[in-house]
C-alpha positions in Angstrom: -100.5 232.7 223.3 -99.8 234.6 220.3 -97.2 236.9 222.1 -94.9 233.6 223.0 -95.5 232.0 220.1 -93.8 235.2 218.1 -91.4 234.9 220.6 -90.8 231.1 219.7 -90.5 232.2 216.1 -88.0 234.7 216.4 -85.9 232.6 218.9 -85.8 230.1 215.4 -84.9 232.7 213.2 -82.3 233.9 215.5 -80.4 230.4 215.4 -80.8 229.4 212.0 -79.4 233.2 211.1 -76.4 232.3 213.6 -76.0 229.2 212.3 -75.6 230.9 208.4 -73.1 233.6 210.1 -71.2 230.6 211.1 -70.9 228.6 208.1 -70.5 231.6 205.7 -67.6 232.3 207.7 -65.9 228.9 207.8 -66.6 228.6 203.9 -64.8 232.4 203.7 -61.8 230.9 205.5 -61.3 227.9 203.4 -61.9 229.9 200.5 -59.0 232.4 201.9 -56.8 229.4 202.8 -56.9 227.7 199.5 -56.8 230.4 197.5 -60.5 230.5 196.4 -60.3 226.9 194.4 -62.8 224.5 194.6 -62.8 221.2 196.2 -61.9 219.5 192.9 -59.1 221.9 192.6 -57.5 221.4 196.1 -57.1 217.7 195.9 -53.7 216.8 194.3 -53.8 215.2 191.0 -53.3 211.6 191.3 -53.0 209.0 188.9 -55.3 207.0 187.8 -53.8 203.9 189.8 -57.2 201.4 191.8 -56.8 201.5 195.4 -56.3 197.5 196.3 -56.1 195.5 199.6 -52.7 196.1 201.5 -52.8 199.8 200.6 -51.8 202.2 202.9 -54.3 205.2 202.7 -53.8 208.5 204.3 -57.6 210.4 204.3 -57.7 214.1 205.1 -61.2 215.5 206.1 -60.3 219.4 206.1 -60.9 221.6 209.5 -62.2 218.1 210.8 -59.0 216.4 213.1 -60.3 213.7 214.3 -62.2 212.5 211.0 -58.4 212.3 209.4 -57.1 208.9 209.5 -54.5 206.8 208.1 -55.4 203.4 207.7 -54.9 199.9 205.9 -57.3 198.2 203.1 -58.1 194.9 204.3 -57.9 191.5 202.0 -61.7 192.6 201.6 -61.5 195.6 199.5 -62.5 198.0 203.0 -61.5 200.3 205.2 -62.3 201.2 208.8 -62.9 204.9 209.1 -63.6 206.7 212.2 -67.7 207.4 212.9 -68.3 206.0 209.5 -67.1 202.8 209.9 -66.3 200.2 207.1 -66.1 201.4 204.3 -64.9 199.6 200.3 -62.5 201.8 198.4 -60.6 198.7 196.7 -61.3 199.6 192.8 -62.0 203.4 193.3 -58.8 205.6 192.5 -58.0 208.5 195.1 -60.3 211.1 193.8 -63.7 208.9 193.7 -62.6 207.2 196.7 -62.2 211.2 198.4 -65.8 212.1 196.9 -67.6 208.7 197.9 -66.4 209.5 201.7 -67.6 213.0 201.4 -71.5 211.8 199.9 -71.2 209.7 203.6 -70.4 212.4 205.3 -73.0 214.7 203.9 -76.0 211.8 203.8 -75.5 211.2 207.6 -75.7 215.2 208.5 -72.3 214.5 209.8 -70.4 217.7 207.8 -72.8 220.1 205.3 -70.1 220.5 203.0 -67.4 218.3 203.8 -63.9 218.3 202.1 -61.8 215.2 201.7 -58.5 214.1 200.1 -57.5 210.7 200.0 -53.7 209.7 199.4 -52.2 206.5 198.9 -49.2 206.0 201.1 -48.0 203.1 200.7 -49.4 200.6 197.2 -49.2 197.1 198.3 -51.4 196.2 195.3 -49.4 198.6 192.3 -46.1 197.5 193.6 -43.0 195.2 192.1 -40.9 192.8 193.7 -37.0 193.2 193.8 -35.2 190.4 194.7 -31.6 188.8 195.0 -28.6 190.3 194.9 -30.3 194.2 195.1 -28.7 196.4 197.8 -32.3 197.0 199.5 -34.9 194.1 198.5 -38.4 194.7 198.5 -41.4 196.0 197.3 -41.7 199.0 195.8 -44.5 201.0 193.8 -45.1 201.0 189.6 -46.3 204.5 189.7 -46.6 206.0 185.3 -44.2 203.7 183.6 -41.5 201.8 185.4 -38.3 200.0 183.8 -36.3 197.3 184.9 -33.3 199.9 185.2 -35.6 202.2 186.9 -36.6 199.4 189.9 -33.3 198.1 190.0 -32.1 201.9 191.0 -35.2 202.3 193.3 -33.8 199.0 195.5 -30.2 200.6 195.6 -28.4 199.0 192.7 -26.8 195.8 192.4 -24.7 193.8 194.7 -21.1 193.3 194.2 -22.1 189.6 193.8 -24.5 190.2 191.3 -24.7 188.1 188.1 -25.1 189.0 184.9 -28.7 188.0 184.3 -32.8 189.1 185.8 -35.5 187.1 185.0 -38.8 189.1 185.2 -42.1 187.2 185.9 -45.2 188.3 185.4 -48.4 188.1 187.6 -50.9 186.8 185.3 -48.3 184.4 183.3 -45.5 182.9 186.1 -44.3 179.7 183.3 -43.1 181.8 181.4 -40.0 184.4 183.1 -38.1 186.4 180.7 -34.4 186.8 181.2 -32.9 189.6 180.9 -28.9 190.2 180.4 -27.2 192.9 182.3 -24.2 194.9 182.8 -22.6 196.9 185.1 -20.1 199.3 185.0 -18.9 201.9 188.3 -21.3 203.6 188.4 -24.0 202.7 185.9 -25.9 199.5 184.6 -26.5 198.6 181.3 -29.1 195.8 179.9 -29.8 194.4 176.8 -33.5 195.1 176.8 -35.1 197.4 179.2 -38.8 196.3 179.4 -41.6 197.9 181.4 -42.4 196.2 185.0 -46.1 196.2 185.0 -47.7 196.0 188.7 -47.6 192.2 190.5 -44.4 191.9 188.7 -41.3 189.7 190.2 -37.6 190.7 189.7 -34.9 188.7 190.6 -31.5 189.4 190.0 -29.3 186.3 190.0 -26.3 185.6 192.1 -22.9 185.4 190.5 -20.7 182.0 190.9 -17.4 182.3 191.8 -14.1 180.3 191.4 -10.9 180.4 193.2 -7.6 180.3 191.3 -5.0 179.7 193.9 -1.4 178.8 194.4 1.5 179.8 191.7 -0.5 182.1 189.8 0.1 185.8 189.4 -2.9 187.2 190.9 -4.9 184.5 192.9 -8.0 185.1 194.4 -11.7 184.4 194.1 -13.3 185.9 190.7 -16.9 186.0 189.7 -18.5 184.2 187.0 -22.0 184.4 185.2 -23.2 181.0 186.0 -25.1 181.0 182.3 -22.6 181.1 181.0 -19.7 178.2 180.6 -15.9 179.0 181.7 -12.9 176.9 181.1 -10.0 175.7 183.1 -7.7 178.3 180.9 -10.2 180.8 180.8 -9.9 180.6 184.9 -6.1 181.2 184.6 -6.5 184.0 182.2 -8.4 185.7 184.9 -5.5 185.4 187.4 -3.2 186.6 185.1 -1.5 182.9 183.9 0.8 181.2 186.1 4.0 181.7 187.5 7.8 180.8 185.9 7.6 178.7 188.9 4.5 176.6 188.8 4.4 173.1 188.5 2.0 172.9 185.6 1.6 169.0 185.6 0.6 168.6 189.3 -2.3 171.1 188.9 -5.6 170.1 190.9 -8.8 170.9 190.1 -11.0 170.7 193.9 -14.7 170.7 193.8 -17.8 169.7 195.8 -19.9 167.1 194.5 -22.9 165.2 196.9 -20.9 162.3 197.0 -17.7 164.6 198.6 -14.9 165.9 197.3 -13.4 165.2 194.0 -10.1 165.9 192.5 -9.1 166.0 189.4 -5.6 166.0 187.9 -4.4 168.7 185.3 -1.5 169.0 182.9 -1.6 172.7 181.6 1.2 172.3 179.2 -1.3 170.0 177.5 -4.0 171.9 178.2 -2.3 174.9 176.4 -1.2 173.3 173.5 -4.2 171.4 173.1 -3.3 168.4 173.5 -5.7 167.6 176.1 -9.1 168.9 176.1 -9.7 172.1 178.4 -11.8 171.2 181.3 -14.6 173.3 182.3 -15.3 174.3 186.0 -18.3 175.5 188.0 -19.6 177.7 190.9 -17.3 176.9 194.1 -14.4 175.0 192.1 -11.1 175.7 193.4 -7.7 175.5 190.7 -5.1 175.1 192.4 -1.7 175.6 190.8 1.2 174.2 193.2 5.3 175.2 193.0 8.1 173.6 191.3 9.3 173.0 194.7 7.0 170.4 195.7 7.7 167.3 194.0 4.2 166.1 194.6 1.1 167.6 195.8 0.1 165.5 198.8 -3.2 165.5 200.8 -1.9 168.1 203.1 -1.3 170.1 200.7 -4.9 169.8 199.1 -5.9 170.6 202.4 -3.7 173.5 202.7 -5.3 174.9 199.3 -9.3 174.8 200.8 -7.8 176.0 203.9 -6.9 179.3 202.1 -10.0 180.0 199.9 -11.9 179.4 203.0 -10.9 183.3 204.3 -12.2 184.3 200.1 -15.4 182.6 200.8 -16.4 184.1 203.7 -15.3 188.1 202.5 -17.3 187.1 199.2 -20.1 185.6 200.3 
């Protein structure tokens, strides 16, 4: 009896001393991988951003395959994790989150000494909204300190259509936007005030109008207006360069859209010019049309003639 039972005892001994070679040798490789830094050390600094629901978390268990994961934060705060099972993150930044996973780990004798790193892929809950006339519209995250300019160059830049005003609403107060103005040049945008875009934010960049100046004029065409802001029937000319030495300035029309149908109104702009008649101010989809000398009269076809012909500006604009 007492011969097998040293026998048992050494048997133990044997194991738990294989079992040390083993993990002393694991612990020697991270250490040689890693370049000798402690856990704490190997996780990448993150900032100090909550993980909320929608995010997109990317969880590394090291030398442990098929404990890494990616996976979604549910509307409940939690996230489904393989043998551990559901598990809240949602208020924990990456590096508690990383160290509450590996206390699991180590309470249920799953890992001795288990390293984790958690990474936020995507942030659903720390992101902004872009929208409106933005090259690529979306969501995208407020990581440090985000400005207006900096989102708006995140979702590609403006639109060619873009007007010259963003409102900006905030999460915890939507009655009250603020409106900022904008610019653009070729290459480079410009605002008025730049403020910070806090995370829940909404940005919307507002579409231009536009007016077509057709007929006798010396550049006709469609040409983009801030919709804030008023234009007049001369101010419209202006920006197809005046009319021609052969317009008929008396017979001009001004064509626009109302609920009730179309309305026309009649123009003189020799009175308009030396004003003796009040300018006249037009609105997002108004057409000015500005017939020849020829034409004695402008008669219906010829109205028709005139919507015929922004039609092909309207669709390349819009």
């Amino acid at each position: 009896m007492k011969r097998s039972e040293t026998r048992y005892r050494l048997v133990q001994w044997i194991v738990v001393l294989f079992a040390f070679l083993i993990i002393t040798l694991q612990l020697s490789f991270a250490q040689q991988s890693t370049g000798d830094t402690s856990p704490d050390q190997q996780r990448p600094s993150a900032p100090n951003i909550a993980i909320g629901p929608g995010d997109l978390l990317n969880i590394v268990v090291f030398d442990t395959p098929e404990l890494t994961t990616s996976a979604r934060v549910n509307q409940d705060g939690e996230v489904n994790l393989p043998v551990l099972g559901m598990m809240r993150l949602a208020g924990l930044n990456t590096i508690d989150a990383a160290r509450k996973i590996e206390e699991d780990l180590r309470s249920r004798h799953l890992i001795i000494d288990p390293h984790v790193t958690v990474f936020i892929a995507e942030y659903a809950s720390q992101g902004a909204t872009v929208m409106g006339e933005v090259r690529s519209p979306g969501v995208y995250p407020t990581l440090g300190t985000r400005k207006l300019l900096d989102m708006l160059s995140v979702a590609g830049g403006l639109q060619s259509t873009a007007g010259k005003s963003v409102s900006i609403v905030h999460r915890d107060d939507p009655q009250h936007p603020i409106i900022v103005a904008l610019q653009s040049g070729s290459s480079t945008m410009y605002a008025q005030e730049n403020p910070i875009i806090l995370p829940g934010d909404t940005i919307v960049v507002a579409k231009a109008g536009i007016i077509y100046v057709i007929g006798d004029v010396l550049k006709p065409g469609g040409f983009l207006i801030d919709n804030n802001t008023p234009i007049s029937v001369m101010q419209s000319l202006s920006l197809a360069g005046g009319w021609d030495k052969t317009a008929a300035l008396s017979k001009t029309k001004l064509i626009r859209k109302t609920t009730e149908g179309r309305e026309e109104v009649d123009l003189d702009l020799k009175h308009l010019a030396y004003g003796s008649q009040a300018d006249v101010s037009v609105k997002d989809g108004d057409i000015l049309f500005v017939p020849s000398s020829l034409g004695k009269t402008l008669t219906y076809r010829g109205i028709e003639a005139a919507i015929s012909i922004t039609s092909g500006v309207l669709i390349y604009t819009h």
